[in-house]
C-alpha positions in Angstrom: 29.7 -18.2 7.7 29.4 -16.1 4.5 27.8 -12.6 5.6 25.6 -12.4 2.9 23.4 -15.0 2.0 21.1 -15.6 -2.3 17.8 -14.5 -2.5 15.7 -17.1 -2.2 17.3 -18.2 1.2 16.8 -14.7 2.4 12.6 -16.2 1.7 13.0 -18.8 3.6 15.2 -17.7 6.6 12.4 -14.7 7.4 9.3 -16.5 7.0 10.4 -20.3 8.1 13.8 -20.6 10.1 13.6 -16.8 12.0 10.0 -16.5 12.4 10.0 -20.5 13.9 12.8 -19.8 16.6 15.9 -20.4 14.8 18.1 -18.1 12.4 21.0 -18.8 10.3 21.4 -15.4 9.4 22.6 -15.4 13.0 24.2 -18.4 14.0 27.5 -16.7 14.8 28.5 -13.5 16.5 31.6 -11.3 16.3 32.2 -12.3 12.9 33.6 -9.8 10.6 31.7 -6.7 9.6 29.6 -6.7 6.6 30.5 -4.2 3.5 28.0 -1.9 3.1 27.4 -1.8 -0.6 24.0 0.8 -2.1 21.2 -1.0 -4.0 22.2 -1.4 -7.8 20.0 -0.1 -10.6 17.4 -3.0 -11.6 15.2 -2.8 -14.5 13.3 -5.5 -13.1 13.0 -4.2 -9.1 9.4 -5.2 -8.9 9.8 -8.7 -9.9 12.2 -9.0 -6.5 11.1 -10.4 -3.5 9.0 -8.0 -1.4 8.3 -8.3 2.3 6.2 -5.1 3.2 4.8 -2.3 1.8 3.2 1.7 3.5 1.7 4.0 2.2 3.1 7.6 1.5 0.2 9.6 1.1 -1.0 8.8 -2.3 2.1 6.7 -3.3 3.2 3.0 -2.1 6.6 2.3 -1.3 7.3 -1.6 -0.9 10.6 -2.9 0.4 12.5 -6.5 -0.1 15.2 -8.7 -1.4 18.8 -6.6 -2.2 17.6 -3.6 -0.9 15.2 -3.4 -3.6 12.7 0.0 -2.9 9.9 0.4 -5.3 7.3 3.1 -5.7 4.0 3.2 -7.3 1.8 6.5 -7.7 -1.1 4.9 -9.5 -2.3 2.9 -7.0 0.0 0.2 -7.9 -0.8 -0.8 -11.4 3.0 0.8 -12.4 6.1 0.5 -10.4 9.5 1.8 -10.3 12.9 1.8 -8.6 13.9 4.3 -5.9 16.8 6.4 -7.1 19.1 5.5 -4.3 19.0 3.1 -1.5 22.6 2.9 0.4 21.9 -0.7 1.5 21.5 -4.1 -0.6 20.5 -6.0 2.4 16.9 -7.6 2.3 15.1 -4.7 3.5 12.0 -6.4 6.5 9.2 -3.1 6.9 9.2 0.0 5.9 6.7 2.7 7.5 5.9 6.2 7.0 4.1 9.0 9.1 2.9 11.5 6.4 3.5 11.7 2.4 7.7 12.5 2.6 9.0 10.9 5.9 9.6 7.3 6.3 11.8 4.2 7.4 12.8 0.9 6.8 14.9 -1.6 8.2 16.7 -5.0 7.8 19.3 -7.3 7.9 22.3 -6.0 9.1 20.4 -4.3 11.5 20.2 -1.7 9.3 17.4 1.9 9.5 17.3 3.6 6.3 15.4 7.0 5.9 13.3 9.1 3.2 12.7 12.8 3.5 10.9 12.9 0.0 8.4 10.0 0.1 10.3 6.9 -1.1 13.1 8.7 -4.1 16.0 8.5 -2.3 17.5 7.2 1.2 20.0 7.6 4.0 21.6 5.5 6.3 21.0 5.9 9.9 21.9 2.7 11.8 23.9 -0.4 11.1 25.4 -3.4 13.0 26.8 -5.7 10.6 29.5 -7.0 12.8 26.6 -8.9 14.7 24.4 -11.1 12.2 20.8 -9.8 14.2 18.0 -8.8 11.8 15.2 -6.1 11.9 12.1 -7.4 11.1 9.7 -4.5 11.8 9.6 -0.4 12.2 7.0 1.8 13.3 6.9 5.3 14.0 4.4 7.5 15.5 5.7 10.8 14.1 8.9 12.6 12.6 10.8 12.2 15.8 9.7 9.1 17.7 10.0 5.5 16.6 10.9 1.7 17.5 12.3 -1.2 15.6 12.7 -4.5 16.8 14.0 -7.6 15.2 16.1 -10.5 15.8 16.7 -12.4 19.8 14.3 -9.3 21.6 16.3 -6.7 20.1 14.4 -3.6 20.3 15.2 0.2 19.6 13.8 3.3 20.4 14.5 6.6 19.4 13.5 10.2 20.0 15.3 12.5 16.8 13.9 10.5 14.2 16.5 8.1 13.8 19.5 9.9 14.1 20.5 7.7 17.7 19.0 4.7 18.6 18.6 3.7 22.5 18.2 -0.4 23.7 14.7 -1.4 25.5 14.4 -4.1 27.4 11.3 -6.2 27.3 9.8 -8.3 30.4 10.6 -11.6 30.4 7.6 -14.2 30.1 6.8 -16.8 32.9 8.9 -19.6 32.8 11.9 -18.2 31.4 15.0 -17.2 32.3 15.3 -14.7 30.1 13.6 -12.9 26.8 14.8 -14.4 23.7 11.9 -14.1 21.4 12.0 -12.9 17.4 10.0 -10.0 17.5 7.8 -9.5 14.6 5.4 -6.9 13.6 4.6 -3.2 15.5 1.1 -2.4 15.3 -0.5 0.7 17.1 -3.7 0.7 19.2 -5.5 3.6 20.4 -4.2 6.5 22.5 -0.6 5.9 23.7 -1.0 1.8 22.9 1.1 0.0 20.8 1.5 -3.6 20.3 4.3 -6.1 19.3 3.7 -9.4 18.0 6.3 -11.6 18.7 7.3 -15.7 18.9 5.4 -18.5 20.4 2.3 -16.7 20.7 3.4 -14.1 22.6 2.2 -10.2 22.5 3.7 -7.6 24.1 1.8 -4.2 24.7 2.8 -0.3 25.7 0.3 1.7 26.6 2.6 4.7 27.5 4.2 5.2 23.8 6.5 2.4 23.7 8.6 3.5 27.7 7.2 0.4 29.4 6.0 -3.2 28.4 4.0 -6.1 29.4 2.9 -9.4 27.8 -0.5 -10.5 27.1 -0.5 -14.2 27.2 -2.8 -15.4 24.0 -2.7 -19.1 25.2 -1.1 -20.5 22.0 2.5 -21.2 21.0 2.1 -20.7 17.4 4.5 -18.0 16.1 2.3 -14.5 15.4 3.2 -12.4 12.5 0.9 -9.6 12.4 -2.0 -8.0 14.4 -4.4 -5.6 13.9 -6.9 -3.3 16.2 -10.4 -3.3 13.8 -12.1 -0.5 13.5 -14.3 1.1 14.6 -14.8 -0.8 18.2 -11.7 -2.1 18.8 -11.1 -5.7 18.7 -7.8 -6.9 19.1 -6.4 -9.6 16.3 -3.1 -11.3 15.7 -2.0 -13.9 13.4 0.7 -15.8 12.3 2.1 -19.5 11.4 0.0 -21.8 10.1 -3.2 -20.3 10.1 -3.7 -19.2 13.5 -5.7 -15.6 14.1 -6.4 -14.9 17.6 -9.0 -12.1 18.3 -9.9 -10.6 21.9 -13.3 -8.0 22.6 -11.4 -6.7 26.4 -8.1 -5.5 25.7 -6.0 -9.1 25.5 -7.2 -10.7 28.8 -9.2 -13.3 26.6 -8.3 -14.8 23.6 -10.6 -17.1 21.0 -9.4 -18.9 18.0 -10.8 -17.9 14.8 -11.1 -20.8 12.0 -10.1 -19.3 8.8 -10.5 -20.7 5.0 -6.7 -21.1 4.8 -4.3 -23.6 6.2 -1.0 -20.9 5.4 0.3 -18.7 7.7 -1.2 -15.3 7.8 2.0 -13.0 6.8 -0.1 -9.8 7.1 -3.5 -8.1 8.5 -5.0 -4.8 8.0 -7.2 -2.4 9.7 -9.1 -0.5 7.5 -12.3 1.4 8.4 -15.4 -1.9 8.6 -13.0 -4.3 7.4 -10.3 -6.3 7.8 -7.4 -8.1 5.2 -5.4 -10.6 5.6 -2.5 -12.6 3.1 -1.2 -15.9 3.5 1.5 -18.1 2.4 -1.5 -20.1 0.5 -1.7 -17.2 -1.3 -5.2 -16.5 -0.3 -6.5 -12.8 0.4 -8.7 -12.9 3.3 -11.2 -10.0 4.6 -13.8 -9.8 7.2 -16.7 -7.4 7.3 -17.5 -8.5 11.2 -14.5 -7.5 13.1 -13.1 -10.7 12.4 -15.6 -12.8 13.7 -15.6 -14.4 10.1 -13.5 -14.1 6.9 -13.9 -15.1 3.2 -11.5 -15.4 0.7 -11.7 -12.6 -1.8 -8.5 -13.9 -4.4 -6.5 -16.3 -4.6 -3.4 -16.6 -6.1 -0.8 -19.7 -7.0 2.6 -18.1 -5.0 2.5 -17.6 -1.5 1.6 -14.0 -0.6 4.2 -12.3 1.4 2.2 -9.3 2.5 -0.8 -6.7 0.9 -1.1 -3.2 1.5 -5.0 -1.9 1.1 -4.4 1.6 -1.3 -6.0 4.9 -1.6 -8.6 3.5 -4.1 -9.8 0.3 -1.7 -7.5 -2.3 -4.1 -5.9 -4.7 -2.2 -2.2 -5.1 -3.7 -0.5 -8.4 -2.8 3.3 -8.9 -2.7 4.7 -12.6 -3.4 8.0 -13.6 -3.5 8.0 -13.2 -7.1 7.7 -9.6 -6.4 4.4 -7.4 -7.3 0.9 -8.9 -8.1 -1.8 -6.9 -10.0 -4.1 -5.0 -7.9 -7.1 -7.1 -6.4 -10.2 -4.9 -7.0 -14.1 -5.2 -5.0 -13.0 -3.9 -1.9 -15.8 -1.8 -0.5 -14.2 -0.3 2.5 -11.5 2.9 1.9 -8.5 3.4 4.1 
């Protein structure tokens, strides 16, 4: 098994093989360790793949294929290239709690870190000896954060990266043990946070991340994102092929939402009235009502790998032809 793997099978192992159960990133373990090589220059950085994208107070940092970093301080009509990222693994998520400090992570279980919004990065953690992925970082402020990837690894830390700690998840009723690809953080209110994860499950903290339970959504389908709306609170998931899940009383009910889109939502956001979603259709969804309903605001011919809403109310889409132009008519601000 060759440690690293072309670009456009790093595509297709995140969002089909890993997110559906199986990965061939890691089909073997103990295998030799992976050189750890920095990002090369690239002219063309934001035609790369890119799987997620933050904000950084004003600026956007987005994050993909070979380690590519790319910043944008207009909003993201102009783009370029981080000046040094120690890492040219496909970088998964990438998060930031104010306009300097920020993470990403990735294969190689890899945790990068900025101290000057995006320009350059350090390494904190990698495990390249054992093929298991990151897929998704959050961080509630400079010190305390969680990442969480590949066969229910999850990580905590409490000194902003410098030592990461194991957590163990409960394991869901009928198995033996938990084995699930975990997908996307997203907070709730308070001390809440979330974890969307495989075969419709959901886990949830409500004490900062220390302990976890599952919220059974009733559906197998795999759930890449989630969202709390604002302002009252509804609770919405969403994932492969199509399926958004929303609950009014906390995750104890669950009712499907039909959506004008057949892909798989890779991404939804919570912005103040309003919600937006991206799929692999390369439709840009939003709903006004909570998520009761959607429409499709654009639509584009590539599959939509995520969108990040900007300072300005733009939607920017990501594909995995790297950066779209920014989709304007948004009326709701971040």
């Amino acid at each position: 098994m060759h440690g690293r793997i072309d670009v456009m099978n790093v595509w297709k192992t995140l969002l089909w093989l890993a997110l559906a159960g199986f990965s061939a990133l890691a089909a073997a373990q103990g295998m030799e360790p992976v050189p750890v090589r920095a990002a090369v220059a690239d002219r063309f950085a934001d035609r790369a793949m890119m799987l997620d994208a933050a904000l950084a107070g004003e600026r956007v940092v987005a994050v993909g294929a070979r380690g590519e970093v790319i910043l944008s301080d207009d909003g993201g009509r102009q783009w370029r290239q981080a000046r040094q990222v120690p890492v040219d693994f496909t970088l998964t998520a990438v998060g930031f709690v104010d306009d300097k400090e920020g993470w990403a992570v990735g294969h190689g279980g890899v945790v990068i870190h900025t101290a000057d919004g995006g320009e350059t990065w350090q390494l904190q953690r990698s495990a390249t000896d054992v093929d298991q992925p990151l897929f998704t970082v959050y961080f509630r402020d400079r010190q305390h954060g969680w990442a969480a990837g590949l066969w229910s690894l999850l990580l905590q830390t409490e000194d902003g990266g410098k030592t990461w700690t194991t957590l163990h998840l409960p394991v869901a009723a009928g198995s033996k043990r938990s084995d699930l690809n975990l997908l996307r953080f997203f907070p709730g209110s308070g001390d809440t946070l979330y974890l969307a994860a495989e075969q419709g499950t959901l886990f949830r903290s409500t004490d900062a991340g220390q302990h976890w339970d599952i919220l059974a959504t009733g559906s197998k389908a795999s759930l890449w994102s989630g969202a709390v709306a604002q302002p009252a609170g509804a609770l919405i998931v969403a994932g492969l092929g199509g399926k958004l899940l929303r609950s009014t009383d906390g995750g104890s009910q669950w009712q499907t939402v039909a959506l004008p889109t057949s892909g798989s939502i890779t991404r939804v956001q919570a912005t103040p009235g309003l919600l937006t979603a991206s799929s692999l259709e390369g439709k840009i969804l939003q709903s006004r009502d909570e998520g009761v309903s959607w429409q499709v605001l654009w639509s584009a011919p590539q599959g939509l790998t995520t969108i990040l809403v900007n300072r300005l109310g733009q939607v920017l889409p990501f594909s995995k032809e790297g950066v779209l132009k920014p989709v304007e008519g948004v009326a709701a601000k971040p």
